[in-house]
C-alpha positions as CSV (number, residue, x, y, z in Angstrom):
1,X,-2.2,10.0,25.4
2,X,-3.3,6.5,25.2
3,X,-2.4,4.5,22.0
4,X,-3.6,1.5,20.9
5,X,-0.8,-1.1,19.5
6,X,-1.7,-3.5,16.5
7,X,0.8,-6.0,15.1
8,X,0.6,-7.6,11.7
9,X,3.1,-9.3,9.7
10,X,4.0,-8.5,6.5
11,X,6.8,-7.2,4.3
12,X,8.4,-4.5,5.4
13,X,5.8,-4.3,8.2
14,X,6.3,-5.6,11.7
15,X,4.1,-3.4,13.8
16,X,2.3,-0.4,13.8
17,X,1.2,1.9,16.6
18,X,-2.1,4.3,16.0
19,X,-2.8,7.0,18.6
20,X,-5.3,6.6,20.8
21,X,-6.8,10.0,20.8
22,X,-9.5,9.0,18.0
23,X,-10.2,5.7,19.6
24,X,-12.7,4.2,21.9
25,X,-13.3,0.1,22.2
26,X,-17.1,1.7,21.9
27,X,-19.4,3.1,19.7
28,X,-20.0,6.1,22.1
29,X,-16.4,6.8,22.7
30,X,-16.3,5.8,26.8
31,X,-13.4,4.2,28.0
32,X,-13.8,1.0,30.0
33,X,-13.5,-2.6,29.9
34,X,-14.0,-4.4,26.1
35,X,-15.7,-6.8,25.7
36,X,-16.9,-9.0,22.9
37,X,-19.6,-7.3,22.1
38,X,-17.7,-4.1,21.1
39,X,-16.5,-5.6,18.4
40,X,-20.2,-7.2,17.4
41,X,-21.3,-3.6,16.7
42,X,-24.1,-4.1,14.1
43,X,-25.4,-0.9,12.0
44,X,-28.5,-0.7,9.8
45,X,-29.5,1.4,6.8
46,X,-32.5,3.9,6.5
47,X,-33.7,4.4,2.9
48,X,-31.2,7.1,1.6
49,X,-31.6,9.0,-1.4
50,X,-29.9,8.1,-4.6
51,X,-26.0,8.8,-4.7
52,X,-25.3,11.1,-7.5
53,X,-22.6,13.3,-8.6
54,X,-20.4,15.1,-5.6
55,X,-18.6,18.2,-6.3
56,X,-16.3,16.8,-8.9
57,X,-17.6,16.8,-11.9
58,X,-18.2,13.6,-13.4
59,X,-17.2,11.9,-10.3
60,X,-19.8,9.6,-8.6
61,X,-18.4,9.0,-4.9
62,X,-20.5,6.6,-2.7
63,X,-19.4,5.7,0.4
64,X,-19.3,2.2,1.8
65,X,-21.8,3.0,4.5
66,X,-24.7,4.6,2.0
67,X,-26.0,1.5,1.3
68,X,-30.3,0.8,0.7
69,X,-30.4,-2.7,1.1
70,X,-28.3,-5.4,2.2
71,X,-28.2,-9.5,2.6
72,X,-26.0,-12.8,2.1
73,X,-26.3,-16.3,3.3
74,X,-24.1,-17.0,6.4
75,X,-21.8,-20.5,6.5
76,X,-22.1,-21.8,9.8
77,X,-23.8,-19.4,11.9
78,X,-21.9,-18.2,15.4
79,X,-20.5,-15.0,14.8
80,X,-21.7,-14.5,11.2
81,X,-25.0,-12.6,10.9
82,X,-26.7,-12.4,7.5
83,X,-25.4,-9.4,5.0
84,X,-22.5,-7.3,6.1
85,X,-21.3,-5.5,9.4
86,X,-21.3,-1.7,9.8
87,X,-18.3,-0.6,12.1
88,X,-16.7,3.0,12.8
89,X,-13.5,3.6,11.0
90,X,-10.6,5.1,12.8
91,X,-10.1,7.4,9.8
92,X,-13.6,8.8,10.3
93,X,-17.2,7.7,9.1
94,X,-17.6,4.6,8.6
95,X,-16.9,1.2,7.1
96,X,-18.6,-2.1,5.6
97,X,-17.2,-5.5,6.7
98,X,-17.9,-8.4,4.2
99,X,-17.4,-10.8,6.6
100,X,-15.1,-14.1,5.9
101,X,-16.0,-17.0,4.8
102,X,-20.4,-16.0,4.4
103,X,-21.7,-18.3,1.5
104,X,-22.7,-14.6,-0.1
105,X,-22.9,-11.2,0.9
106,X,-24.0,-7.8,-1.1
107,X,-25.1,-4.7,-0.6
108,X,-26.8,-1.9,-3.0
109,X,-26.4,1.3,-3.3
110,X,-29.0,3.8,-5.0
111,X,-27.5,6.2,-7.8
112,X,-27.8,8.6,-10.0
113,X,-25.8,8.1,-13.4
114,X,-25.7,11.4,-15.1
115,X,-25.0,10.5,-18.9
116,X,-25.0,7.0,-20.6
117,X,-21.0,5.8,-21.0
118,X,-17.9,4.1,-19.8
119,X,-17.1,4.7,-15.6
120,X,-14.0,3.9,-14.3
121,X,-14.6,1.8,-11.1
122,X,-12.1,2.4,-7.6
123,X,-12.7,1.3,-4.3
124,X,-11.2,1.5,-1.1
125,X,-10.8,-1.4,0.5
126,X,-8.4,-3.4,3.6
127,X,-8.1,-7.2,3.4
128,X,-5.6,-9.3,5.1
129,X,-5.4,-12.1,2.2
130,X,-4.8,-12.1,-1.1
131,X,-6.4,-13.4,-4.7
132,X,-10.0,-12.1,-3.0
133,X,-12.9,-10.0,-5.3
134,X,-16.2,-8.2,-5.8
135,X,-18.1,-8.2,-7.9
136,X,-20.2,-4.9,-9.3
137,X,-23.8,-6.0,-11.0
138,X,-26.9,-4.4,-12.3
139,X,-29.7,-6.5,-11.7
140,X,-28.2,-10.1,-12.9
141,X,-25.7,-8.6,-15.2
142,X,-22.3,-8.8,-14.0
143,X,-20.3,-5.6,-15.2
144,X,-17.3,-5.8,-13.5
145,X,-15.0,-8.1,-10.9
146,X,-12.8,-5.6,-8.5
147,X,-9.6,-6.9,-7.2
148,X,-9.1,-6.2,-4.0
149,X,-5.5,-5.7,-3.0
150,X,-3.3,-7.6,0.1
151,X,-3.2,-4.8,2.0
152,X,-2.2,-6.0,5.2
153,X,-5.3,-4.7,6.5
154,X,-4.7,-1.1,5.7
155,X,-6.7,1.1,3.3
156,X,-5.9,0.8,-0.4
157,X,-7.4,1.7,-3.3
158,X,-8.0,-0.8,-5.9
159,X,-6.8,-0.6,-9.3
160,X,-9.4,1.0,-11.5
161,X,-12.1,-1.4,-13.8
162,X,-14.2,0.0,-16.6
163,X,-18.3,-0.7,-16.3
164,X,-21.0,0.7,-18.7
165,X,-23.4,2.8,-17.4
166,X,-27.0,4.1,-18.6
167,X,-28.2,7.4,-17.6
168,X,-30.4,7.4,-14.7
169,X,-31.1,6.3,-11.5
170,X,-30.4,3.1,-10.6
171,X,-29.1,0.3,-8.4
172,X,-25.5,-1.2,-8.3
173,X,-24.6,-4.0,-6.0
174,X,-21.2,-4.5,-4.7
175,X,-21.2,-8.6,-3.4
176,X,-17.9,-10.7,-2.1
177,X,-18.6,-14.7,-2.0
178,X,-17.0,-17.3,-0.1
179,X,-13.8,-16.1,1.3
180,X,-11.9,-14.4,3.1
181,X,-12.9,-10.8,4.9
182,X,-12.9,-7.3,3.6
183,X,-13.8,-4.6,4.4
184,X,-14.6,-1.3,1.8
185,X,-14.8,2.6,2.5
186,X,-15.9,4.0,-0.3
187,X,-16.4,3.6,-4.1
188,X,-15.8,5.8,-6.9
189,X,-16.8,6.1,-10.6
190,X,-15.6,8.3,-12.8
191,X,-16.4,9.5,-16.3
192,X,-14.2,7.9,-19.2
């Protein structure tokens, strides 16, 4: 079938070719010309109920996409827009884009803490440059800084940080300031 060809640099890396059978240069899977506004695809988020505990116990698994509410302040304008971009991921579902160089950008997602204690915090994330971060706060308390790993642009989960947690519903924002782009699939706490 059809296969789409991507080359990065890296070490080790040189190229890397992704079947095609899973991918479309549009939302609705035709095939066609691309154009720029393929790649412009914009989602928006309905009011979801709160994320809570999955079928793991003590596991709180949120994907990137689940957010309530999103924003940020863009740079220069052009192809930013304000708050993040929603694209479909080739694994599946979907992904969020913190776009590069935005003054700020955040988005928060609704959960469901089910006993008061210490979470350990992973996220999946692709970024083509390194020494880049987000943040995790509750309301204006920071309770974490993620480091997101050079990944060449392929998914990678980050190495685990420790955030305390009160029983209850409530909202955790995930925000990346000026720099460069990445983007996040999902985010994970788990019981300590």
């Amino acid at each position: 079938g059809d296969h789409l060809a991507v080359a990065w640099s890296g070490p080790g890396v040189t190229e890397g070719v992704i079947p095609g059978a899973n991918l479309s240069p549009y939302p609705s899977g035709e095939k066609g010309k691309i154009t720029s506004e393929v790649w412009r695809h914009r989602g928006t988020r309905k009011t979801a109920a709160p994320a809570s505990v999955a079928s793991v116990p003590g596991v709180i698994h949120v994907e990137a996409d689940a957010f309530v509410k999103m924003g940020g302040r863009t740079s220069y304008g052009g192809a930013q827009t304000e708050g993040v971009v929603v694209v479909d991921c080739f694994t599946g579902g979907q992904q969020v884009l913190f776009q590069a160089h935005m003054q700020n950008a955040w988005v928060d997602y609704d959960i469901n803490v089910p006993e008061t204690g210490t979470y350990s915090v992973e996220m999946r994330l692709a970024a083509m440059n390194e020494s880049q971060a987000l943040d995790i706060n509750s309301g204006t308390n920071k309770l974490a800084t993620v480091a997101v790993p050079l990944s060449y642009g392929l998914w990678e989960t980050s190495k685990p940080v420790d955030v305390a947690l009160t029983k209850g519903r409530q909202i955790l924002r995930v925000s990346h300031g000026f720099q460069r782009g990445v983007s996040m699939k999902w985010m994970e706490l788990k019981k300590k």
